[in-house]
N, C-alpha and C positions, 0 to 999 in steps of 0.2 A: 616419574611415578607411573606404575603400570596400573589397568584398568581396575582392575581387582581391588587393588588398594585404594584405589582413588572412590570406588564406590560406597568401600566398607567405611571411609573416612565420613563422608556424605552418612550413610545410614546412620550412625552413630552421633553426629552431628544433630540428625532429623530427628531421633528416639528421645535425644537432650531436652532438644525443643520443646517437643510435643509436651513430657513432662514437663517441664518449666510452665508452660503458658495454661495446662489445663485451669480451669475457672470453676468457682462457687457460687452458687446461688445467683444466677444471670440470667438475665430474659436480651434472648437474644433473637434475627432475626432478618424477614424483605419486607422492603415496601415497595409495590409494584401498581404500575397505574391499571384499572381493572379491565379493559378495554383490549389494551395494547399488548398487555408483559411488562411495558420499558419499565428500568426503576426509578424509582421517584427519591430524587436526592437533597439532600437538607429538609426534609421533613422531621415534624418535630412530635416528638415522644414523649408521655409523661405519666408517671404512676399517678390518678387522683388522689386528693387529698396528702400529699406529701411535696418535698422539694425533688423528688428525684427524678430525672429526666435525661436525655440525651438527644441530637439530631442525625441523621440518617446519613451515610456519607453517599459519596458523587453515584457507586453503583448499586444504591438502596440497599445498604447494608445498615443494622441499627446493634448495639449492645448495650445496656443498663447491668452491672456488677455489683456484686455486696448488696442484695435484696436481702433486708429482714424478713424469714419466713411469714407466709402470709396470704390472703387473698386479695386480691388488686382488681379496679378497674384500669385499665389501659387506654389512654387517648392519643391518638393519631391525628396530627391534621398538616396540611399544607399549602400555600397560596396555587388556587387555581382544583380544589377538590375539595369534596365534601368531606368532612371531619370521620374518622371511624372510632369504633369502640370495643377492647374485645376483655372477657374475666381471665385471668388468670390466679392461678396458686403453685406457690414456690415454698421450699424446703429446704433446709442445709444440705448442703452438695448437690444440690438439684440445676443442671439445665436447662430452662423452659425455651422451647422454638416458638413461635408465634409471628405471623406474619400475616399483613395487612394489604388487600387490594381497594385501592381508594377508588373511587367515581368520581367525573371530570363534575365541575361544577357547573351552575350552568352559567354563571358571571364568572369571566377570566380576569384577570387583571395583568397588567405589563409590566416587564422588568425584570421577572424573574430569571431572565438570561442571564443577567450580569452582575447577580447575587453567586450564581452557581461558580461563574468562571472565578469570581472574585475569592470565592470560598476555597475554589481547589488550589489557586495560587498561594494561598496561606499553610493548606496542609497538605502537598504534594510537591517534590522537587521539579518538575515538569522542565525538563531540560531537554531541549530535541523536539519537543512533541507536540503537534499540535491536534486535537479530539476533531473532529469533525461532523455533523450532525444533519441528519436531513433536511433541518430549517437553515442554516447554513447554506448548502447546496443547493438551495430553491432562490438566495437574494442575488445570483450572476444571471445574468443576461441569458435567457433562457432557448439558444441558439437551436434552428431546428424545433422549437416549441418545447422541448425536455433537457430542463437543467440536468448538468451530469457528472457526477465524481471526478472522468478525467477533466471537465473543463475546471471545477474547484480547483483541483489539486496542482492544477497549472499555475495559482495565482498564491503557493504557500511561501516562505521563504525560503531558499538555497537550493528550490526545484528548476531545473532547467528542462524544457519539451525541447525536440529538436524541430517541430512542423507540423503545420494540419494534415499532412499527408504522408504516412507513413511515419510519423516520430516515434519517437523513446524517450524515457522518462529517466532522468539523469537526478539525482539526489546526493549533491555534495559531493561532487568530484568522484561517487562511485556509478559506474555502468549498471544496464537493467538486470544484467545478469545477478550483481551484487545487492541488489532490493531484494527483498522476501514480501511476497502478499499472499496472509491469509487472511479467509475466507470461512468463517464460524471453526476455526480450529485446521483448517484445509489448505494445503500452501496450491495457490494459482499459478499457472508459469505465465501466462499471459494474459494480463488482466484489459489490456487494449484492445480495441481494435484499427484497422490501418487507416484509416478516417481519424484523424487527431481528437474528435467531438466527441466520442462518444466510449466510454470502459465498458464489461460486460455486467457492471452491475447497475440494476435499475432502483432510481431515486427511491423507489417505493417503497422498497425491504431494508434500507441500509437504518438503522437504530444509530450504529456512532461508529468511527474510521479515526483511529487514533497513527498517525503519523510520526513515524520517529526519525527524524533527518540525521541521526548518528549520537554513540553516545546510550544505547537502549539498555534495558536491565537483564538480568538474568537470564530472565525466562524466555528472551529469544535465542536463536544461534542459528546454524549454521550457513550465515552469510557475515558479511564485513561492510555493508556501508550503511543502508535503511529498512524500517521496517515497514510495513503498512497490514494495520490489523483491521479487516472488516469486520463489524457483527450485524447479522440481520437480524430485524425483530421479528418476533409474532405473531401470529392470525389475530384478528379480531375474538375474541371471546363472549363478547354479547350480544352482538347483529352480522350478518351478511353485510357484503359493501365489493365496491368494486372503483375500477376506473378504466377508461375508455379512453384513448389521445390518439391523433392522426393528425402528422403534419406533410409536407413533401418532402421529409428524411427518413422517418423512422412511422410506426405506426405499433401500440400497443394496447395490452389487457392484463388490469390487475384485480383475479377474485381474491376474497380473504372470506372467515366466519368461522363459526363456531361448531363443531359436528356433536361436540359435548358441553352446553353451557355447564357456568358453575354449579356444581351438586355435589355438597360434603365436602367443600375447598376442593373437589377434582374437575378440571375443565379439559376440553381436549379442542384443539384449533387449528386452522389451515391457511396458509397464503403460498401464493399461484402468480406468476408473474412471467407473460411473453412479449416479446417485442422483435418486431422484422424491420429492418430498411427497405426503401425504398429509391435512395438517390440513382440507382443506377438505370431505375426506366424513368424518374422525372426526370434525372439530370439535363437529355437529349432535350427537353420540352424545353422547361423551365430556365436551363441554366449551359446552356448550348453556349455562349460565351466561355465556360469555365475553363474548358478543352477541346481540343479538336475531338475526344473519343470519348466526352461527357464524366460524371464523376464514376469512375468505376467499382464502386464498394456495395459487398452486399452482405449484409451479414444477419443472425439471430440469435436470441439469446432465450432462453427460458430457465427457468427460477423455482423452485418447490422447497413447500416444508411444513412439516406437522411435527405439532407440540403440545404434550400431555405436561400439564402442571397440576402439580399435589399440594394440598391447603399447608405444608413445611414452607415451601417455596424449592422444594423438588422437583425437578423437571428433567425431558426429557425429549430432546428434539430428533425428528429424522428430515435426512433434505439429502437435495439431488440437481444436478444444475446438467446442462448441455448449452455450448456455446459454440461457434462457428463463424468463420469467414473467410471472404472469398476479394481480390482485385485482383484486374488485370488490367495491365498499361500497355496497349499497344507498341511494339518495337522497342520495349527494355524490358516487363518480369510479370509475370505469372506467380501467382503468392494466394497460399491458402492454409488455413489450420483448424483444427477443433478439438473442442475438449470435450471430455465428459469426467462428471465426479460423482459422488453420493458417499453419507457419510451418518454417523449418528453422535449427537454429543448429550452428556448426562451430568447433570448438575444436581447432588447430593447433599440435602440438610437433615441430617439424620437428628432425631430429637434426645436427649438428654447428654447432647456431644459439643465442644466448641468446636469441632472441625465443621469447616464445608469443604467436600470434595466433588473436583469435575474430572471428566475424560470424555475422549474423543479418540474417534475410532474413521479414518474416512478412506476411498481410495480415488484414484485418479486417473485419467491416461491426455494424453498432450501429443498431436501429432500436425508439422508443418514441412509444407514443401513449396517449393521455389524452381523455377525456372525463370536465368536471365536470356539476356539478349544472345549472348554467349555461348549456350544450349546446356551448358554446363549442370547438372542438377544438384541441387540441395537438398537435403530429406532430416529431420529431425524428430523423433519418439522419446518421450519418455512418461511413462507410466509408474504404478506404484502405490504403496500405504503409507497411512501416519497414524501412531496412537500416541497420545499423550494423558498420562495421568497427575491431576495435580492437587494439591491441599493448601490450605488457605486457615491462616487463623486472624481474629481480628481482637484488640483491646486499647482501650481508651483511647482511639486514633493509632495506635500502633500494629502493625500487620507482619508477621510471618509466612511467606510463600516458599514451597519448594516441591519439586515433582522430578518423573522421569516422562522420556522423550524415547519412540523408538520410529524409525523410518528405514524404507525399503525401498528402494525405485530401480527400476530397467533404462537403460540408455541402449539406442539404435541410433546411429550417427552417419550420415554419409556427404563428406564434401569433397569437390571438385576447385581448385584453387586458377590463377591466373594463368600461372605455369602448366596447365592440365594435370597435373598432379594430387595425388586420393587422400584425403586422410579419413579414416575412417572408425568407428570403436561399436564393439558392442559388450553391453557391463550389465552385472546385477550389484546393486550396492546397499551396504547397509551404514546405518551409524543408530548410535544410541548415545543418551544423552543425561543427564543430573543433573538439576541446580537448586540452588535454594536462595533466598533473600529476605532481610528484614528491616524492616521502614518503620523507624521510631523518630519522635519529635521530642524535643526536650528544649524548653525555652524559647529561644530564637533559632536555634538550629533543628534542619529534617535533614533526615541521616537515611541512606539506603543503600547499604553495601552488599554485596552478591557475589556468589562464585559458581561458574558454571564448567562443566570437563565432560567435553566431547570426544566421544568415540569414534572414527570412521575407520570402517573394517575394511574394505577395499585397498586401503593405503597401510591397512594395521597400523594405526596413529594416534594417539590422545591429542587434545588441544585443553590445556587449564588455562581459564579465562576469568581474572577474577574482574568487578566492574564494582562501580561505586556514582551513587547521587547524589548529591546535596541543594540543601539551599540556606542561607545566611538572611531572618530578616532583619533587615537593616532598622526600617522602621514600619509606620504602618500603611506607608506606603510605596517602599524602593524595598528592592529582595535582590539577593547576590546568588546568583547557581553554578553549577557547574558539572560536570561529568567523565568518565572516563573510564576505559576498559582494554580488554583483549577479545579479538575477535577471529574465527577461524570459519573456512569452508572449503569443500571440497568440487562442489560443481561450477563447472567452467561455460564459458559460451566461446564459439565459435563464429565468426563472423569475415569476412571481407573488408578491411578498411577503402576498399577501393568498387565498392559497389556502386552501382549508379541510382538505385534506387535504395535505401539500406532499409529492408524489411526483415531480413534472416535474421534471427535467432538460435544457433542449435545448441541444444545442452548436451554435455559430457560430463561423467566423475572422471576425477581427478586421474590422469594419466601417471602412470611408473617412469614413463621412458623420457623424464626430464632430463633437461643436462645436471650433469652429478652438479657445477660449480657456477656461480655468479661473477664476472669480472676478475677472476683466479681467486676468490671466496669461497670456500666448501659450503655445499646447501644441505642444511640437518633437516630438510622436512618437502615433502611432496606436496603441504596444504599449502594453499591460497592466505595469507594474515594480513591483520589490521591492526594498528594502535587508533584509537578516539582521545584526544583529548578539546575538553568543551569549557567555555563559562561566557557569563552575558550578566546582564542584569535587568529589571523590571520596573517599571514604572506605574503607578496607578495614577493618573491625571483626574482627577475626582469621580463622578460616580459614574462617567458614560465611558471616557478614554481610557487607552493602556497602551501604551509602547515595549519592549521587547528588542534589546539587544543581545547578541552571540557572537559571539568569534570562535572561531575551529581548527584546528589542523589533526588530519587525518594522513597517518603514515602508511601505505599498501608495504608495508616490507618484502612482499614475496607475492608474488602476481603469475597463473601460466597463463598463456593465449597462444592461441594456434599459428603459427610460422606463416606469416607474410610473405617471407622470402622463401620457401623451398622453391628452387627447383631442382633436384635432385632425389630419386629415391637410396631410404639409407639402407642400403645395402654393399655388399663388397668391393661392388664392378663401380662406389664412387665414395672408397673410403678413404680416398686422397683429398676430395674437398672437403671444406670448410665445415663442422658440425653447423653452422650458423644456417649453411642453404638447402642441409636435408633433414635437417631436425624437423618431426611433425610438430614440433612444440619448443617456446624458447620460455624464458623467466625475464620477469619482469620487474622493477619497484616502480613506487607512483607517488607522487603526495598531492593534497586538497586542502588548501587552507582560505581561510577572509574571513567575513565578517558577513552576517544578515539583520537589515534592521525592517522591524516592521509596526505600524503605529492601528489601530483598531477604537473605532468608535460606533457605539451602539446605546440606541435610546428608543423612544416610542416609535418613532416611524422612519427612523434612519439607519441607515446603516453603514460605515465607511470601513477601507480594509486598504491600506497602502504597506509593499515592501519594498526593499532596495536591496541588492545582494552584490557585491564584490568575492571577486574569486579568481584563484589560479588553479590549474590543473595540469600536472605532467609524468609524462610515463618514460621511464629510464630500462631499454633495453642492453644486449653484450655491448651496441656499438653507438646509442645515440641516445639524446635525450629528447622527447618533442610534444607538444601539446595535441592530445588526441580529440578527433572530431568535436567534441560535448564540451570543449575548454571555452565557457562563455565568459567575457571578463566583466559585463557587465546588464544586471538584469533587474528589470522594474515593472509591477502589478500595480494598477490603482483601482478598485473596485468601490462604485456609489450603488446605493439601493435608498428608496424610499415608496413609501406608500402614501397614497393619497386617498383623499376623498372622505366624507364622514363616516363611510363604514370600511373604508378600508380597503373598497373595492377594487385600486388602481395600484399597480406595483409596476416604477418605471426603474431600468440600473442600467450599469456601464460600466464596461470593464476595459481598461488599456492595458496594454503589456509593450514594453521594451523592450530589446537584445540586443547588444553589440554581435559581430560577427565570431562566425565558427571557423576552423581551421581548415584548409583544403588544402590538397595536396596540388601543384600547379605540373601543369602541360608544357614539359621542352621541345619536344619535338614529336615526329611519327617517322617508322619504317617499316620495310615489306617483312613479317615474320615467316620463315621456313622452318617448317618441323622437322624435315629431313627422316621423313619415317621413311624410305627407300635407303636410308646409309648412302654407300659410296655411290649408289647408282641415282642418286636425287640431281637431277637435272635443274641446277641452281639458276641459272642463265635462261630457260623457258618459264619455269614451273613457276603460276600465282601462289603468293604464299596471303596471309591476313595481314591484316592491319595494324601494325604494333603500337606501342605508345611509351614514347621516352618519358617517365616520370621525375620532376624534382624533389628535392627531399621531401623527407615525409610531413603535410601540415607547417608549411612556410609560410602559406599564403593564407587570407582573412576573407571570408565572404563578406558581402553587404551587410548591414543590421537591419534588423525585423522590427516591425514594429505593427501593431492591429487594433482596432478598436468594434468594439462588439456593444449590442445595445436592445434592449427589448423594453418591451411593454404588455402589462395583463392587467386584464380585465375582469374581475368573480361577479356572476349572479349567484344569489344565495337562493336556492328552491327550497321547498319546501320538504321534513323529514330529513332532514340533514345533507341534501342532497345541492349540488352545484356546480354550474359548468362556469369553464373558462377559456377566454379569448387571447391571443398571444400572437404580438406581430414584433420580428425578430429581424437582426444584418448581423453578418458577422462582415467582420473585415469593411466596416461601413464607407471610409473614405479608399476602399480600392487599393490598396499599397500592393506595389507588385515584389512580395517578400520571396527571392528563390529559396526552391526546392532541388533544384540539381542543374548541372551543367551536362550536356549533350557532349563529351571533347569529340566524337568522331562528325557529328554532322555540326559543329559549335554554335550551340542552340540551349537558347537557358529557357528554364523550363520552372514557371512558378507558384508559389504555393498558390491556396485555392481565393479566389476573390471575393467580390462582394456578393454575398449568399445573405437575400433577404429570403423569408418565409413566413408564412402563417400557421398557427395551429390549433386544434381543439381539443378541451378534455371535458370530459364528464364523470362528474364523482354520485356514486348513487349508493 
């Protein structure tokens, strides 16, 4: 199907839609906490004096349909806010917008967590995915005194981290390359930093981070294995506030407030968030055990964003972020990168319309380099835009989405391989993008089929990718899900399987000059694919617990990655060897399959989070099959959190994690290597040549298993004005386990992750 057709199908599809769903006589609408922005979910609506009413879904979305023309009082209310009240008058064929910003009350009450969660299990397929939310990321063991998204995100199911020092983040047998993270509508290329503790986003702005381990709908694309969607919230809208924290890691400042309280439903608001490290001049004091050349990481992140919201629930954000870092490891790598983005996104509630429309408009640039031991250098850029535009219709719990996608990025690329040998590229690339999807419930069964066809213009390619969710409830308390799709992408990463410290990342679009054939198989496509296929089941164990079963297999049918093996450049003078040793690029397939279990119990002042994950992982090149670095076969998170004390004051948690061992390539021997750049005149018999090193097969052999246990404790005084500081004394790695980070083969000296790292910290909330 060529592009043209493929769109006109889609448009015409989408024009169907629209008609079909348009609506009569509806009061439709946000509920929004008034404070914050966030929305306020399962709140409850109701026309007075009549039976008609509806509840708010998860992202404070509300619809009441077939209104008898008329004038209404409208009540709003919800556990944990003051009740609102607004007049409205409706008419035959009348859309009415109306939207409610509640005030926190001043008595809360508990439990509303796990009404919400309980609620979206019922009417959302949620297969793959787990939301995650600021309060969430506050009950782990608060390492360094600031709880942190990557430490969360380490304890989900089917995620595998490689190490406190320099890791990657592995999601179901697919590479970081193959994760997509955005970031208010903005794809991040590197959301870590080389310090395992700590992403570049700070606890403070994140609103919800919906995770999708595989199996994701429509309206993502082009990658094949995980998704990870950040959104930050809102400035304060009613007061000024702030926060202050400094530990011996990190040290930061978060302003927020209002530059336009509400007036006429129009408000306008700000939040501001910096944070700098510090380990790399305590480390020498403090923590002079860790290393002989202390912890070397230093990095900074800053945050911005301003938000006009209009009394629809129209809104309009601008943000801009700048992020940065720097290690360096004495005698193996030198490693640095930064980013910068800004970007604007617009969420449209036009009044006498069922549509809501968003888009997002942002751009990027991403730039890292490396030097190893080697001297060899690594250099990687990629810059670029994103617009996406989207629609959204909502009725009686049923939803229609579908939108377009356009992306633009630059690739600079430069690496130096084992063999001294260049590979190199530099690209402008485009793709564009359609899809559409619609999520209806009907009885026992949630239905949500999708189809999405990507364009990448650089490869001149389509990928049609149709995807489908469901869920089966069983009863009213066991649910059957399941998932499954096509997935395509174009951008590659480049890396060294044989690095000693493995921090490189470089991005590339999709190269032309693959081999034309797979195993004497003709290859019809230059993209990267996936097949997903998912299902598990649920449990609700009464009103606190829930269990959560998956099983998965993920097929990489078509994989490229950068030649290992070259040594040879391809040109004429070596068109007698093997395309295998001078190809800058070979193909690949891979597959991922197991199972993840994970059990979650949550009440007044507990909180418990246990998973298990089994899994295989293997990558099939021209000449071998072999388990790549990241093939963890066995992996376990147990996370406690509770609070203490009568007001609450005391918050003690623990986090364990397990790992069976990673793959490594083993040491046969060493020899003297001569490059022979003299030709005939290289005096073999005098001349020192380096150091060579006989490798055995690729990923034979198994490191150690890891295993850590991390543990904090805080302390809130409550001041007065809504103001209060807290106390925080933190270990990671508490009983010392000496978990490796790499092996030394030239001086053979194992070298290991980071040890027991106690701290203290301060914050203050004013």
């Amino acid at each position: 199907m060529t592009l043209k057709k493929a769109l006109a199908s889609i448009s015409f599809l989408l024009v169907l839609a629209t008609t079909i769903w348009a609506q009569n006589n509806e009061l439709r609408g946000f509920i929004y906490e008034k404070a914050t922005g966030d929305p306020v979910p399962l709140a409850n609506l109701y026309l007075m004096g009549t039976t008609t009413g509806t509840v708010s879904t998860l992202k404070g979305y509300y619809s009441i349909q077939n209104i008898k023309p008329g004038t209404y009082t409208v009540r709003c209310l919800s556990i944990g806010y003051d009740t609102a009240f607004a007049e409205i008058s409706i008419s035959n064929g009348q859309v009415v917008t109306q939207t409610f910003y509640l005030a926190k009350a001043q008595t809360q009450l508990g439990g509303v967590t796990i009404n919400e969660k309980r609620t979206a299990r019922k009417t959302d397929p949620g297969v793959s995915v787990v939301t995650v939310t600021k309060k969430q990321i506050e009950r782990i063991p608060s390492i360094g005194g600031s709880p942190d998204f990557a430490q969360y995100i380490q304890i989900l199911p089917g995620v595998v981290f490689t190490g406190d020092q320099g890791g990657q983040l592995y999601i179901r047998g697919g590479s970081p390359i193959q994760n997509k993270v955005i970031l208010d509508g903005m794809t991040v290329y590197n959301p870590f930093h080389s310090i395992g503790l700590f992403s570049v986003f700070d606890t403070e702005i994140i609103r919800s981070a919906d995770v999708y381990t595989g199996g994701f709908p429509a309206e993502y694309g082009g990658r094949i294995s995980a998704i990870m969607d950040i959104k930050t919230r809102e400035g304060n809208k009613e007061k000024f506030r702030g926060v202050v924290e400094a530990s011996p890691f990190t040290s930061k400042l978060m302003l927020e407030g209002p530059l336009k309280p509400y007036e006429n439903g129009l408000a306008v608001s700000y939040i501001l968030t910096g944070r700098t490290s510090y380990l790399k001049h305590t480390a020498p004091v403090l923590y002079s055990y860790a290393d002989d050349n202390g912890l070397p990481y230093a990095f900074n992140d800053l945050y911005g964003k301003l938000s006009l919201t209009g009394k629809t629930g129209s809104k309009v954000d601008f943000f801009g972020f700048t992020f940065n870092d720097n290690v360096e490891f004495a005698n193996a790598t030198n490693y640095s990168w930064k980013a910068n983005g800004a970007g604007t996104k617009l969420q449209l509630v036009p009044e006498g319309s069922p549509l809501i429309m968003s888009a997002t408009l942002a751009f990027s640039d991403y730039e890292m380099n490396q030097i190893e031991i080697d001297s060899l250098p690594r250099r990687s850029r990629i810059n670029g835009f994103e617009a996406n535009i989207d629609f959204n219709y909502f009725s009686r719990g049923n939803a229609l989405r579908y939108g377009v996608q356009f992306i633009g990025f630059n690739t600079d690329f430069q690496f130096r391989n084992a063999a001294n040998r260049t590979v190199g590229q530099e690209e402008f690339t485009t793709e564009l993008a359609a899809y559409t999807s619609y999520k209806f419930k009907k009885g026992r069964l949630i239905l949500e089929p999708g189809f999405r066809y990507h364009y990448f213009a650089s490869l001149a390619e389509g990928s049609a990718e149709p995807r489908i969710l469901g869920k089966v409830i069983i009863n009213d308390w066991m649910r059957f899900k399941y998932s499954g799709g096509y997935f395509a992408q174009n951008l590659l990463s480049a890396r060294s399987d044989r690095d000693v410290v493995n921090l490189f990342y470089g991005f590339l679009s999709g190269p032309d000059e693959i081999p034309s054939e797979f195993k004497g198989e003709e290859l019809r496509t230059r993209l990267q694919k996936a097949r997903h296929i998912i299902g598990g089941l649920e449990f609700d164990l009464g009103q606190y617990s829930f269990i959560n079963f998956e099983t998965y297999y993920k097929y990489f049918n078509q994989l490229t990655n950068i030649n290992r093996n070259k040594v040879f450049d391809n040109n004429s003078q070596y068109f007698d060897k093997d395309l295998y040793l001078r190809s800058d690029y070979i193909v690949e397939r891979g597959r991922a399959y197991g199972f993840d279990l994970n059990y979650e119990y949550e009440n007044d002042r507990w909180y418990a989070w246990a998973t298990y994950s089994l899994s295989w992982v293997t990558r099939t090149d021209e000449y071998q099959t072999y388990y790549p670095h990241w093939d963890r076969r066995h992996n376990s998170n147990v996370l406690i959190s509770y609070e203490a004390g009568k007001k609450r004051n005391w918050e003690m948690a623990a986090r364990w994690n397990f790992g069976s061992g990673f793959p490594f390539t083993l040491t046969q021997g060493f020899y003297e290597r001569l490059d022979f750049s003299d030709g005939l005149d290289t005096d073999y018999l005098t001349e020192n040549g380096d150091l060579g090193i006989i490798y055995s097969d690729l990923n034979t052999g198994r490191l150690s298993s890891y295993h850590r246990l991390d543990v904090s404790a805080k302390w809130t005084k409550e001041l007065k004005n809504s103001r209060k500081m807290q106390f925080t004394a933190s270990a990671s790695n508490l009983y010392n386990r000496n978990n490796v980070f790499y092996f030394d083969r030239i001086s053979y000296k194992r070298v290991n992750q980071l040890p027991i790292l106690p701290s203290v910290a301060f914050s203050y909330n004013f």
